[in-house]
Backbone of each chain as ProteinMPNN parsed JSONL, in Angstrom:
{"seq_chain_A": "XXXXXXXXXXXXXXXXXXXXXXXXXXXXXXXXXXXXXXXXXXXXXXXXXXXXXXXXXXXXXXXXXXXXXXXXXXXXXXXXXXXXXXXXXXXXXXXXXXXXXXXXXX", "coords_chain_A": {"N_chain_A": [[30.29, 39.197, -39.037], [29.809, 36.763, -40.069], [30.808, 35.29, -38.259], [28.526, 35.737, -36.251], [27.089, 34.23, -37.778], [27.934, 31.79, -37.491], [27.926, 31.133, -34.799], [25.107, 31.355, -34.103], [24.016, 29.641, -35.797], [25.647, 27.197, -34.721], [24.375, 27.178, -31.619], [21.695, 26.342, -31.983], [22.098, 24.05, -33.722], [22.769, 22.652, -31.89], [20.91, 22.584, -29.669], [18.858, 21.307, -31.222], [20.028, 18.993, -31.168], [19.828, 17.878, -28.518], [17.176, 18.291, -28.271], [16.191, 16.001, -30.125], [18.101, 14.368, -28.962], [16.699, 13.781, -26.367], [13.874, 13.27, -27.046], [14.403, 10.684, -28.499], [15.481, 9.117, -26.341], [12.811, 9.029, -24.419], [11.184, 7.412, -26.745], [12.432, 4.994, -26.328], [12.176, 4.341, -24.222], [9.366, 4.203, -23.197], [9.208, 2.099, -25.492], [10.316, 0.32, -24.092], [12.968, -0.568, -23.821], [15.497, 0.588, -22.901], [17.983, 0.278, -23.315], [19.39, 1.41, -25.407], [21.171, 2.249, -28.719], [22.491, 6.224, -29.272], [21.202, 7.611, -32.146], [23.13, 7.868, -34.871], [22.887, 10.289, -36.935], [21.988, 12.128, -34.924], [24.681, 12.208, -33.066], [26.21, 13.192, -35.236], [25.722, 15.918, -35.691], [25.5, 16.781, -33.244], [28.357, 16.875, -33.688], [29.194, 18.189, -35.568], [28.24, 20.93, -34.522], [29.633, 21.359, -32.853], [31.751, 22.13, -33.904], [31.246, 24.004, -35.3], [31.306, 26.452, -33.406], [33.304, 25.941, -32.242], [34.607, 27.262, -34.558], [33.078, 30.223, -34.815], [33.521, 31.047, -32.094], [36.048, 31.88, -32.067], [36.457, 32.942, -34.569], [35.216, 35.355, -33.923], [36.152, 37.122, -31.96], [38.08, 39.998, -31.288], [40.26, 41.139, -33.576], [43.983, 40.661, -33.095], [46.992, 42.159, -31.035], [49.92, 43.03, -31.497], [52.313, 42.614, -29.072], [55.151, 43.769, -28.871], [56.889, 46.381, -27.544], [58.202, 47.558, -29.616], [56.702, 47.051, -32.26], [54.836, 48.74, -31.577], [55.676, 50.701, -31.799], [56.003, 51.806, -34.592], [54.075, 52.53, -35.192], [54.098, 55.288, -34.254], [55.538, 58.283, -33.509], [58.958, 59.2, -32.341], [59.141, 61.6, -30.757], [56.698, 61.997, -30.372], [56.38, 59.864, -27.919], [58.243, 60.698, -26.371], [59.233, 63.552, -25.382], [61.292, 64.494, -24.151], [61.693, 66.377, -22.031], [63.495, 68.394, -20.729], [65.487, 68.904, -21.731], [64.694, 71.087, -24.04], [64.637, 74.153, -25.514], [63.948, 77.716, -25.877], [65.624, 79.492, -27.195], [65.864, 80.616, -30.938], [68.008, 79.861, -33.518], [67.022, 80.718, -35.944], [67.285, 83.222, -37.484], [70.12, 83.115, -37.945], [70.351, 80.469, -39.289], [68.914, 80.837, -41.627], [69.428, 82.941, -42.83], [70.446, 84.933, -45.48], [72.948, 84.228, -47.865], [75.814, 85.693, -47.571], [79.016, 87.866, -48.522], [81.23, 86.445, -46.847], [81.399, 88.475, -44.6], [79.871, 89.115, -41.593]], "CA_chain_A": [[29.002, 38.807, -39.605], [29.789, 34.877, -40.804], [30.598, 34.601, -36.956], [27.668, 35.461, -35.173], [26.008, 33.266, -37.826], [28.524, 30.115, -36.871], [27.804, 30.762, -33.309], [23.886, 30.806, -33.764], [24.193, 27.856, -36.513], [25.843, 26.098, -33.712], [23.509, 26.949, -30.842], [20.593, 25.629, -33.109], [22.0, 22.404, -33.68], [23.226, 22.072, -30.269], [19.187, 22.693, -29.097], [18.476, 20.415, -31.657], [20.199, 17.784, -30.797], [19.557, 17.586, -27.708], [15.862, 17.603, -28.258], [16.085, 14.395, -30.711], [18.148, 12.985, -27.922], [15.657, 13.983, -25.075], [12.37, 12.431, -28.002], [14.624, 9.435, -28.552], [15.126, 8.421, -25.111], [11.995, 9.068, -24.501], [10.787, 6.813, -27.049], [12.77, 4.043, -25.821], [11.561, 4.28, -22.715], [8.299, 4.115, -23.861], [8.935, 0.77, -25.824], [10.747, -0.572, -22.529], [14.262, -0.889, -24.252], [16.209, 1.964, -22.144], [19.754, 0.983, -23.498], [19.318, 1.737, -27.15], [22.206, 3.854, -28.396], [21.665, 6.945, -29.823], [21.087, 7.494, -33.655], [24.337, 8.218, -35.574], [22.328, 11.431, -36.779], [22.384, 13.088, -33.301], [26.376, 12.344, -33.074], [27.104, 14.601, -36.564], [25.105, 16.839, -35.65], [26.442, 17.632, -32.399], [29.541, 16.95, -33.627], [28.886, 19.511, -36.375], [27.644, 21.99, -33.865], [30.722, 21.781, -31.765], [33.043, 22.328, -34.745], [30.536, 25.153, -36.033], [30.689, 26.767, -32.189], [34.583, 26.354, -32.25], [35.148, 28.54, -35.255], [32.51, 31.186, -34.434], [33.557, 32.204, -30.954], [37.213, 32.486, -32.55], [36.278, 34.227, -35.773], [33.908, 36.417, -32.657], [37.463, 37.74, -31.261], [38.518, 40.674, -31.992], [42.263, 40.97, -33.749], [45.081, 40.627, -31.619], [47.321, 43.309, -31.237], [51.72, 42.616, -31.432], [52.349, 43.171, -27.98], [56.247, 44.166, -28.603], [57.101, 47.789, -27.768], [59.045, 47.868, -31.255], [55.462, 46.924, -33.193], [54.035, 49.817, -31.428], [56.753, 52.02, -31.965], [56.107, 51.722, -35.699], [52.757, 53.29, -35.023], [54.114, 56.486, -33.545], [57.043, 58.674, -33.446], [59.212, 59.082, -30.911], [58.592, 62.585, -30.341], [55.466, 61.584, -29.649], [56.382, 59.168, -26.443], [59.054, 61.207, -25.013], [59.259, 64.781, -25.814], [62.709, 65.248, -23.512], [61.118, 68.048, -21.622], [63.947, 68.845, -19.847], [66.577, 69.47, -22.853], [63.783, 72.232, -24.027], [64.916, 75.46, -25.221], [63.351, 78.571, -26.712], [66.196, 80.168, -28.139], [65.795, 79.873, -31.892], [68.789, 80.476, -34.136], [66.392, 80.593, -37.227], [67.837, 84.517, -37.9], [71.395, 82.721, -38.509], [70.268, 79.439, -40.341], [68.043, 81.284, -42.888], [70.063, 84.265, -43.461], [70.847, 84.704, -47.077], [74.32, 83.879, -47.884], [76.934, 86.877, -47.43], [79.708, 87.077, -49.129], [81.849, 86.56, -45.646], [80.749, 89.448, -43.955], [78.748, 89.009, -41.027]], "C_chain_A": [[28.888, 37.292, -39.675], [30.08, 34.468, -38.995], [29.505, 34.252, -36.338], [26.892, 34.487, -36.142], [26.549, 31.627, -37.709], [27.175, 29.936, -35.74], [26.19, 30.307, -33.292], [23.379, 29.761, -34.453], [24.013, 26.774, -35.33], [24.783, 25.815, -32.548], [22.51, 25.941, -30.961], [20.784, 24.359, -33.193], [22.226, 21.652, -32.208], [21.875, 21.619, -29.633], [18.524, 21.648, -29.676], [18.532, 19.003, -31.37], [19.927, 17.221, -29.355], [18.134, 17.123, -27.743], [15.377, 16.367, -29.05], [16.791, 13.939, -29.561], [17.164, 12.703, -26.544], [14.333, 12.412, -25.683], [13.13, 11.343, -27.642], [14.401, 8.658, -27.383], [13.952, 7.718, -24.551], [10.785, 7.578, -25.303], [11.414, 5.214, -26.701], [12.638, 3.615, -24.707], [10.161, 3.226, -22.348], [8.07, 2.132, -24.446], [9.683, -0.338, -25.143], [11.647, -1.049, -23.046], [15.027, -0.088, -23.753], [17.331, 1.811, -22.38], [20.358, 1.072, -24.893], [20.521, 2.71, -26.901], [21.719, 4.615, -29.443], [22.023, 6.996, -31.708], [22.447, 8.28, -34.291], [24.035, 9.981, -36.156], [22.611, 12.939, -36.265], [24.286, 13.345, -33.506], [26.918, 13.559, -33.975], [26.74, 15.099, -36.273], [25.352, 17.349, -34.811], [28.326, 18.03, -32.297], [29.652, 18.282, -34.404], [28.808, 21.299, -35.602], [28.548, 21.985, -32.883], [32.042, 22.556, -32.826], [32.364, 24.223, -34.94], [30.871, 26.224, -34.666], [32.435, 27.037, -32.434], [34.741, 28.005, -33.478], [34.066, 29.923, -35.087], [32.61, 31.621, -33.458], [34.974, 32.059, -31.397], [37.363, 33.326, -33.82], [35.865, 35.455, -34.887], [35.009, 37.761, -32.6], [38.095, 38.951, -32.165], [40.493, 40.551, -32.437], [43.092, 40.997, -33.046], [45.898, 41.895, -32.26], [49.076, 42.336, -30.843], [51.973, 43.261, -29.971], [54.159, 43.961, -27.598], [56.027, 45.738, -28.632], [57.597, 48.355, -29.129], [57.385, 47.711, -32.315], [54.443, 48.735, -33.152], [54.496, 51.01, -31.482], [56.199, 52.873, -33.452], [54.759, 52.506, -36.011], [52.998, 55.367, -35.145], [55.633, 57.233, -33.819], [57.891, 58.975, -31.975], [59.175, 60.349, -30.05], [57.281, 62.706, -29.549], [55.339, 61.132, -28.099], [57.135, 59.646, -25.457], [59.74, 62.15, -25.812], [60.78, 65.324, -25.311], [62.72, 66.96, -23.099], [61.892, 68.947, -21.07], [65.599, 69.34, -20.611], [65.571, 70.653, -23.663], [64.497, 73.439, -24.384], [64.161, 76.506, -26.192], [64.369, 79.46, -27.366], [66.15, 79.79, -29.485], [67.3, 80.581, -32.661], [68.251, 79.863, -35.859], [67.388, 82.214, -38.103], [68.958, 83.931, -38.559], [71.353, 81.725, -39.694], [69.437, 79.954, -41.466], [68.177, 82.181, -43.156], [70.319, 83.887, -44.774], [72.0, 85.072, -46.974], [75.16, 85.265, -48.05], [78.141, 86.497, -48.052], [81.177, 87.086, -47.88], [82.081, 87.338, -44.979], [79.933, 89.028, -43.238], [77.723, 90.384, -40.816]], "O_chain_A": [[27.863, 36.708, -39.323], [29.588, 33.443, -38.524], [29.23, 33.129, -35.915], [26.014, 33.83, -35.582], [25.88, 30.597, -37.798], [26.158, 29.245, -35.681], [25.83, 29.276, -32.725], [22.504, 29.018, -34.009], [23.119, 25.995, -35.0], [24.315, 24.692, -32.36], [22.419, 24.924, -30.273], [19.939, 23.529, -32.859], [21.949, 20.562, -31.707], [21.72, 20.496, -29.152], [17.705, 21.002, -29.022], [17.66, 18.136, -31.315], [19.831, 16.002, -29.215], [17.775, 15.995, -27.407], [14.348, 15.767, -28.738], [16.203, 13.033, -28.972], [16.999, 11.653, -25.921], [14.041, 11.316, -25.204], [12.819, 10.819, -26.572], [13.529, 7.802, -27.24], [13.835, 6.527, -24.264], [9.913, 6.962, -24.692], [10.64, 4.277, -26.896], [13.003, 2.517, -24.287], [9.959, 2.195, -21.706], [7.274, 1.274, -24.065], [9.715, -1.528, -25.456], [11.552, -2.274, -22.973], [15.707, 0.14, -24.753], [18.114, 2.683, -22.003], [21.497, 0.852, -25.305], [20.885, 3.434, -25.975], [20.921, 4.243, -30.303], [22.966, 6.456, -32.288], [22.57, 9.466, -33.987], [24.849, 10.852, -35.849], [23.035, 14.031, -36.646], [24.91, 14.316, -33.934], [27.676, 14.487, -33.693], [27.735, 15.823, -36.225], [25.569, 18.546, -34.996], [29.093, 18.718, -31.624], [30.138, 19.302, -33.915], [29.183, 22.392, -36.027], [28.261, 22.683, -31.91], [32.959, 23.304, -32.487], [32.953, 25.285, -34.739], [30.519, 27.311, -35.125], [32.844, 28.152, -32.76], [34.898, 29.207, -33.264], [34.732, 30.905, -35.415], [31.983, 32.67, -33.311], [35.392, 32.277, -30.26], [38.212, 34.193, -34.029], [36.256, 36.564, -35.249], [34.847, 38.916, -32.994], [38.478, 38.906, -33.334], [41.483, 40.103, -31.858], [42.799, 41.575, -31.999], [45.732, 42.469, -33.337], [49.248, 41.335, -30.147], [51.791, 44.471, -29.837], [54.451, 44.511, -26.537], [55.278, 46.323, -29.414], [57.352, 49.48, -29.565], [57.239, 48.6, -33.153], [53.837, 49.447, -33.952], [53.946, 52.094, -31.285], [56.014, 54.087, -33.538], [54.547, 53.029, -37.105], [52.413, 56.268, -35.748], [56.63, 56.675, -34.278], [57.443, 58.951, -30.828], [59.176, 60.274, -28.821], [56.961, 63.285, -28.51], [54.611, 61.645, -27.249], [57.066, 59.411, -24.251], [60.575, 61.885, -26.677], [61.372, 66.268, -25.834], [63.243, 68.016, -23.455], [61.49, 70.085, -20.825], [66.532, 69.949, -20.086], [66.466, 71.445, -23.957], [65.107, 73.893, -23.415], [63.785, 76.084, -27.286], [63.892, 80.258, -28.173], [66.369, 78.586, -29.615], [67.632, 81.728, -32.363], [68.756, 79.042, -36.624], [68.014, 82.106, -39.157], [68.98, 84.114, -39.777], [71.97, 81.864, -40.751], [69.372, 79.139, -42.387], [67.274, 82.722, -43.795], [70.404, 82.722, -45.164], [72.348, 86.003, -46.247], [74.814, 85.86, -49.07], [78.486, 85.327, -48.218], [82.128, 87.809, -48.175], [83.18, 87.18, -44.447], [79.008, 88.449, -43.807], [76.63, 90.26, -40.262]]}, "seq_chain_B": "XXXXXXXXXXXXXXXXXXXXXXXXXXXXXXXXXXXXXXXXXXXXXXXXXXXXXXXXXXXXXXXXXXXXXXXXXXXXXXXXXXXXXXXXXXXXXXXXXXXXXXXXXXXXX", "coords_chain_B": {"N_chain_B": [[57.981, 54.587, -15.866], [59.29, 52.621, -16.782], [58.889, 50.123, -14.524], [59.949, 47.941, -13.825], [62.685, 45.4, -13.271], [63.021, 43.468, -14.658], [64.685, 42.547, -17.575], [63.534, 41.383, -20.688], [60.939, 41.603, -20.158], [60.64, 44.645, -20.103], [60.269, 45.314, -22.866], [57.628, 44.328, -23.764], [54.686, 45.686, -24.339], [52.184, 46.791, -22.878], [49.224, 47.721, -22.759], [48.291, 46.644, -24.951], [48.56, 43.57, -25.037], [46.623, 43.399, -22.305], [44.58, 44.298, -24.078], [43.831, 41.16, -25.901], [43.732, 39.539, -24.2], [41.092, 38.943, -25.225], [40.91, 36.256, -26.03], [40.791, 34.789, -23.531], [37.514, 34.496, -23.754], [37.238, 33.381, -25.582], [37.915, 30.682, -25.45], [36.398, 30.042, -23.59], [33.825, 29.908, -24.285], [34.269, 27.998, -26.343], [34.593, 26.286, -24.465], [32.241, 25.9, -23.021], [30.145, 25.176, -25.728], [31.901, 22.943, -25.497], [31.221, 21.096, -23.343], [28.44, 21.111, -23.721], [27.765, 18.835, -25.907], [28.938, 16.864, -24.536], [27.061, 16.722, -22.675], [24.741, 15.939, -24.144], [25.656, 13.447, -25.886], [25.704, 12.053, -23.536], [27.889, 11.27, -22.822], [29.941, 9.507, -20.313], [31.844, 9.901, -17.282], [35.236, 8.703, -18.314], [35.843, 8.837, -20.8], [33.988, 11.746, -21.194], [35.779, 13.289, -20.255], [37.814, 12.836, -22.002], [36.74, 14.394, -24.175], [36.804, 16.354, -23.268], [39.64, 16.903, -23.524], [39.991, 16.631, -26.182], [38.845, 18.92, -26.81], [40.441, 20.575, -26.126], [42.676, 20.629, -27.675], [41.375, 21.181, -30.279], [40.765, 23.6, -30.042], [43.014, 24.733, -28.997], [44.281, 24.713, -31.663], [42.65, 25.963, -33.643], [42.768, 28.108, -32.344], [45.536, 29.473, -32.712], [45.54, 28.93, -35.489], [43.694, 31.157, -36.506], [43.725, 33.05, -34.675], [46.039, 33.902, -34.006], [47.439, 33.692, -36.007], [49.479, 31.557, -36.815], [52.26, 32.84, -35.307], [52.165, 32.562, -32.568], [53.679, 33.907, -30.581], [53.985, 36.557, -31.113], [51.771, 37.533, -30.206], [51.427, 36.585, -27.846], [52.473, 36.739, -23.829], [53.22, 34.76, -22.914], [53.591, 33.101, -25.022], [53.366, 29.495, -27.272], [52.832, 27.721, -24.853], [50.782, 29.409, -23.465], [49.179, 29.647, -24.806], [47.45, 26.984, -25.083], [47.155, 26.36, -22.523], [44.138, 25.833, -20.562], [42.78, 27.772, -19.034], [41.88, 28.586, -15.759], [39.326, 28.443, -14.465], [38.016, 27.004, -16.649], [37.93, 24.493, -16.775], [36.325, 24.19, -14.885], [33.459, 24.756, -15.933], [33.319, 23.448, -17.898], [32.463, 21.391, -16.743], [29.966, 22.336, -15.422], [28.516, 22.481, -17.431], [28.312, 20.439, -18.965], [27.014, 18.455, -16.447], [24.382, 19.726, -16.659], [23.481, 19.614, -18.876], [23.816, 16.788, -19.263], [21.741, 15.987, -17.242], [19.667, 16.919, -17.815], [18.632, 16.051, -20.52], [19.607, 13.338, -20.242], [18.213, 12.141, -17.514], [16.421, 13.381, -16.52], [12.956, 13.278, -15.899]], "CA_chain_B": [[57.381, 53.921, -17.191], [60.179, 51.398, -16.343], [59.107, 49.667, -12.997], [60.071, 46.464, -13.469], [63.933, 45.555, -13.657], [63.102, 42.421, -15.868], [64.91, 43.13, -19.399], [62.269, 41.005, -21.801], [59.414, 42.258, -19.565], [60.247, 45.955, -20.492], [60.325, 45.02, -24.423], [56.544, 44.178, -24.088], [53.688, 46.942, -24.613], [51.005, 46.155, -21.715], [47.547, 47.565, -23.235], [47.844, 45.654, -25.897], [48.768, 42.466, -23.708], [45.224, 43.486, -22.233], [43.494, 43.389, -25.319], [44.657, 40.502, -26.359], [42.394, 38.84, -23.071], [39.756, 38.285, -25.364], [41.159, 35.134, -25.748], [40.118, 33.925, -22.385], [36.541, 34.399, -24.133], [37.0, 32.332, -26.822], [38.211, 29.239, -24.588], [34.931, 29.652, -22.235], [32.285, 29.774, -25.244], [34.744, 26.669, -26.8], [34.049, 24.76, -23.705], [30.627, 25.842, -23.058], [30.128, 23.906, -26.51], [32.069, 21.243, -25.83], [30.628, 20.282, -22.217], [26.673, 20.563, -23.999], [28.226, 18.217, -26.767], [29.645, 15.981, -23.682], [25.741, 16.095, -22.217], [24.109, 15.425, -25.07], [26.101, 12.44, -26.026], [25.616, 10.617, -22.546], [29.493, 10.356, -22.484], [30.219, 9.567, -18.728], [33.566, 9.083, -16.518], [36.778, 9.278, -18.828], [35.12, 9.573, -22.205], [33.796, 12.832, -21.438], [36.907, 14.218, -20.08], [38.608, 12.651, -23.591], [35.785, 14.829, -25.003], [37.822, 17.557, -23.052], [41.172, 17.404, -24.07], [40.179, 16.572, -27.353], [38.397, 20.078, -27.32], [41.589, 22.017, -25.326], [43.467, 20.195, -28.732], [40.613, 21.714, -31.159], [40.457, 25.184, -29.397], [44.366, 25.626, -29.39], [44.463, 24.667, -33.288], [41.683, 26.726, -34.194], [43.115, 29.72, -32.025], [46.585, 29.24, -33.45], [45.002, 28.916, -37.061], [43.467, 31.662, -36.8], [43.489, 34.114, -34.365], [47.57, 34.108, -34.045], [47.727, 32.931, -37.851], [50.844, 30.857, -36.859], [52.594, 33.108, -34.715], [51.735, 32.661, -30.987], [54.427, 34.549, -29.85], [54.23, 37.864, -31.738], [50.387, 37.97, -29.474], [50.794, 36.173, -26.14], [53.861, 36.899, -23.439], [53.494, 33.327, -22.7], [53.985, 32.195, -26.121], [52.433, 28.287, -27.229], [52.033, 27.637, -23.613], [49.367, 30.191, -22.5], [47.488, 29.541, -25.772], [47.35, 25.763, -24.847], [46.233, 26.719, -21.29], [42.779, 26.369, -20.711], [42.737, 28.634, -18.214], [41.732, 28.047, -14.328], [37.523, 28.392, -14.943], [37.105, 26.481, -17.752], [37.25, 22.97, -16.456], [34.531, 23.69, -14.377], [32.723, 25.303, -16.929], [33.19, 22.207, -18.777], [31.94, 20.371, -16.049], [29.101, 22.29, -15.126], [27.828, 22.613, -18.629], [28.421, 18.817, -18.895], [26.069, 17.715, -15.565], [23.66, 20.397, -17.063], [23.083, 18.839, -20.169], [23.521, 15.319, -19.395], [20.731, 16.321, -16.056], [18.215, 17.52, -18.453], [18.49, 14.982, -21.233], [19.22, 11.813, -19.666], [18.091, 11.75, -16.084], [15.134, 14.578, -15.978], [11.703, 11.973, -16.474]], "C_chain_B": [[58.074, 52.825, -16.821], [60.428, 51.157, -15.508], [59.954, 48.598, -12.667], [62.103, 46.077, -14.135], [64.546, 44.25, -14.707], [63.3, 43.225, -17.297], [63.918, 42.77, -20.524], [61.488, 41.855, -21.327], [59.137, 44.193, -20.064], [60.145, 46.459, -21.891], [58.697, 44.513, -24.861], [55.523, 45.461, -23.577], [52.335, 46.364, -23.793], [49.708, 46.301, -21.942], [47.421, 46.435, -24.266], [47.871, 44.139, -25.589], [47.136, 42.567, -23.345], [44.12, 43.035, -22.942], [43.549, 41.848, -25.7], [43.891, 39.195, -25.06], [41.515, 38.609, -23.623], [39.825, 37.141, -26.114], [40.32, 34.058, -24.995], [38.289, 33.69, -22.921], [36.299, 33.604, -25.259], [36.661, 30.912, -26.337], [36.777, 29.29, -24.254], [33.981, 29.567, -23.105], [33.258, 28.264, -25.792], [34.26, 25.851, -25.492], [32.851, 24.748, -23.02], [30.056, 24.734, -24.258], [29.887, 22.477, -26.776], [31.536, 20.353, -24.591], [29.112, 20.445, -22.522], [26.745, 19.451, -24.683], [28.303, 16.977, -25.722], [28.24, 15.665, -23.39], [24.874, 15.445, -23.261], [24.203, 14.486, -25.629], [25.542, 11.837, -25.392], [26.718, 10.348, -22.713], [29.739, 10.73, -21.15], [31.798, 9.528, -18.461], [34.616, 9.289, -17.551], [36.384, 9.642, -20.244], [34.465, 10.885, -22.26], [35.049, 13.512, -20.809], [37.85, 13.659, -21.423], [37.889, 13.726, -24.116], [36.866, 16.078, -24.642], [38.981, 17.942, -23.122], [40.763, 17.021, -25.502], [39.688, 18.085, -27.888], [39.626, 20.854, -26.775], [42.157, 21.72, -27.328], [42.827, 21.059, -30.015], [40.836, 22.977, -30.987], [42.169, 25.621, -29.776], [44.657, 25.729, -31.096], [43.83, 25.828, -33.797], [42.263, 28.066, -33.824], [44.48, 30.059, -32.587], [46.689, 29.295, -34.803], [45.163, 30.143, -37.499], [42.914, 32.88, -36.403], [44.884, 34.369, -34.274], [48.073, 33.724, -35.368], [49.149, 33.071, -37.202], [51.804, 31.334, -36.033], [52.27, 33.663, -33.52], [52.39, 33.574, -29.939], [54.753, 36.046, -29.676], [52.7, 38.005, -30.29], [50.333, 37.914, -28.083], [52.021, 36.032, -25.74], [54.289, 35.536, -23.35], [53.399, 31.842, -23.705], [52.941, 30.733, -26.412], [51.817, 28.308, -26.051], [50.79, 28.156, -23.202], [48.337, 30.0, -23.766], [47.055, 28.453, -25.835], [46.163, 25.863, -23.947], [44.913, 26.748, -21.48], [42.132, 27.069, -19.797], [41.908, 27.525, -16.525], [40.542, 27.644, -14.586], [37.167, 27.558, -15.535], [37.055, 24.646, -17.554], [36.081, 22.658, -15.655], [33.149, 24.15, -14.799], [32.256, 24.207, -17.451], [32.169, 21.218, -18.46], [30.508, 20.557, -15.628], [27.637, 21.998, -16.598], [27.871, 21.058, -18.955], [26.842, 18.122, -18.563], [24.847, 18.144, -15.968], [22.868, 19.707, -18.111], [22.635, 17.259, -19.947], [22.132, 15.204, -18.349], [18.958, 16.097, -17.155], [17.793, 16.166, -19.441], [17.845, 13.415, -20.682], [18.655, 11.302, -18.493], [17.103, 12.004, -15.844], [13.809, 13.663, -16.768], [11.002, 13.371, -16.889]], "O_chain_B": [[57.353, 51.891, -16.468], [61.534, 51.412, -15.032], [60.526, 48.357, -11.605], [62.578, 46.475, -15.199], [65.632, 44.022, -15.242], [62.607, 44.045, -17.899], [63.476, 43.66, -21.251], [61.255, 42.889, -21.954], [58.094, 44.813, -20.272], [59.983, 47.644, -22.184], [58.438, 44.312, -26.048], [55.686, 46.058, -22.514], [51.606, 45.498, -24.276], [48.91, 45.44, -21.573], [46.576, 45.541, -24.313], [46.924, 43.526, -26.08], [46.366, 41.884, -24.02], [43.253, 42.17, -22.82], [42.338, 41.655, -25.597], [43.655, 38.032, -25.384], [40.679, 37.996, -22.959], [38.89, 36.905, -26.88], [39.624, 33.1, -25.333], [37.752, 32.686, -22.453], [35.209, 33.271, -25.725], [35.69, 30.197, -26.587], [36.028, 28.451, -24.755], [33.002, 29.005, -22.614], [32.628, 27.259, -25.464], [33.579, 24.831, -25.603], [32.421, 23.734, -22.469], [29.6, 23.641, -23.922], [29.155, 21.635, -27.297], [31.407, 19.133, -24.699], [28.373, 19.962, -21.663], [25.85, 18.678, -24.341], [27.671, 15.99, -26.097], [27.888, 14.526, -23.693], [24.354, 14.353, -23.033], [23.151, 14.108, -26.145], [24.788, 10.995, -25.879], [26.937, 9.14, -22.812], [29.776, 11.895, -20.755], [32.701, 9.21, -19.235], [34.887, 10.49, -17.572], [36.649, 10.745, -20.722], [34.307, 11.3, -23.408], [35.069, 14.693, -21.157], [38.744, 14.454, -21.709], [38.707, 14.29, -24.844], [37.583, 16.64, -25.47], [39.402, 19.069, -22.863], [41.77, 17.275, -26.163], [39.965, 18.496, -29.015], [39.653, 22.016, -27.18], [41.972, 22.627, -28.139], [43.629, 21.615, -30.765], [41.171, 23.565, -32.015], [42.527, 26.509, -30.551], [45.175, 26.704, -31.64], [44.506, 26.671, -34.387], [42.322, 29.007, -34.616], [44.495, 31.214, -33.013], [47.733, 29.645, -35.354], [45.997, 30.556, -38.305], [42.133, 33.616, -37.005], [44.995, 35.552, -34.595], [49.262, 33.473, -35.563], [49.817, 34.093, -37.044], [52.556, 30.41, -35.723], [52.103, 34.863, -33.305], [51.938, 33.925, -28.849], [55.363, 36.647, -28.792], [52.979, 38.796, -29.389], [49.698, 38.604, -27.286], [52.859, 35.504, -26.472], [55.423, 35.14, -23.62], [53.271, 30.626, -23.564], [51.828, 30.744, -25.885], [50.664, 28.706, -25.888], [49.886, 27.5, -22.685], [47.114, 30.142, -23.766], [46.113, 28.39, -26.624], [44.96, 25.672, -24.129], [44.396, 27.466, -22.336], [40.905, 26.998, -19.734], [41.592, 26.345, -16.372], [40.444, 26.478, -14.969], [36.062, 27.08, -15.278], [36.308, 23.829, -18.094], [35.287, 21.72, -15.575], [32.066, 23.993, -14.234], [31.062, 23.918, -17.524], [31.408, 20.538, -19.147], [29.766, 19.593, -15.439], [26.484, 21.567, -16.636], [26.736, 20.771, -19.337], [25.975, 17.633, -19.288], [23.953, 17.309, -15.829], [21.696, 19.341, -18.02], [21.599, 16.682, -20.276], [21.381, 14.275, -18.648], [17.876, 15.51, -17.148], [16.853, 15.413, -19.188], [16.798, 12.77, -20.634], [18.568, 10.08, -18.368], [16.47, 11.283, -15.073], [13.752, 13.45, -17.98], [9.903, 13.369, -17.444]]}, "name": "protein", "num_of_chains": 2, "seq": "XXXXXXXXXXXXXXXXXXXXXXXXXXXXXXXXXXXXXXXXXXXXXXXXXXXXXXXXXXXXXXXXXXXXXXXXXXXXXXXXXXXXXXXXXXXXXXXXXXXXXXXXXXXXXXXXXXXXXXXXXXXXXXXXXXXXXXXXXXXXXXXXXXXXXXXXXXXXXXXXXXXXXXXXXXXXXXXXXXXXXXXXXXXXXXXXXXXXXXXXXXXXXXXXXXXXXXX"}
């Protein structure tokens, strides 16, 4: 939200300034002085509107992401990424592990 | 899954590497910016290319601030370096957005 209103802050002054420096010129032209420099004004203002322009197309960005395999591990399990399809078996020995205890008698 | 017989290289997670490109979009609106900034001045010849390393200098701070809050290395394979970089494009980005500006302003009766 506070980005896109840097970025169009910035535009704005950027447009701005340009068009006081376009008028100014202009008017110096006009009163046949053509190497006037420009009004201190203009300067902050584009300077403003470069700073304002910086942090709004980097606020813009979306979050970065940890690019280590270990960050993304931490996400997931490992069952998840590699099932070991090929150790696989359907025998279950649930009957044995959840028998109720004997008294050493099978 | 494991093409590559580089040991670091198989310790990094590649979509996210991907993402992680919208970077390169930050830089190109930073020096869109800073080459209207450059026209609008009327800074010619080496003063507007100061204008441009003083913005690579702004852009890496700012992205370092606060899109890698401090750690450049946890985000990008190529660590400080590639977040320095201002990539291939963007000097003539710089440049066209520059002649653009300074065209219209100072030159165009």
């Amino acid at each position: 939200m506070i980005e896109k209103l840097f970025l169009t802050l910035a535009t704005l002054a950027l447009l701005h300034a340009a068009y006081s420096t376009y008028e100014h010129l202009s008017l110096l032209k006009a009163l046949g002085k053509p190497e006037g420099s420009l009004p201190l004004n203009i300067v902050y203002e584009s300077i403003l509107a470069l700073i304002l322009g910086l942090l709004g197309a980097s606020l813009n960005a979306p979050p970065l992401k940890d690019i280590t395999w270990a960050s993304e591990m931490k996400k997931r399990t490992i069952d998840g990424m590699d099932s070991r399809l090929g150790f696989a078996h359907y025998k279950s020995r649930g009957k044995f592990l959840f028998a109720s205890p004997h008294d050493g008698k099978i | 899954m494991a093409t590559t017989t580089d040991n670091a290289a198989q310790l990094i997670f590649a979509p996210n590497v991907l993402h992680n490109q919208a970077l390169t979009s930050v830089k190109f609106l930073s020096f869109c910016f800073a080459g209207a900034v450059a026209g609008i001045l009327g800074l010619e010849n080496w003063l507007g290319f100061a204008l441009f390393i003083a913005s690579i200098v702004s852009t890496s701070f700012i992205i370092y601030a606060i899109n890698c809050r401090g750690k450049p290395a946890k985000y990008l394979p190529g660590g400080l370096g590639e977040l320095v970089n201002p990539g291939q494009d963007n000097i003539f980005t710089f440049i066209l957005v520059w002649t653009l500006f300074y065209g219209i302003i100072h030159v165009y009766d």
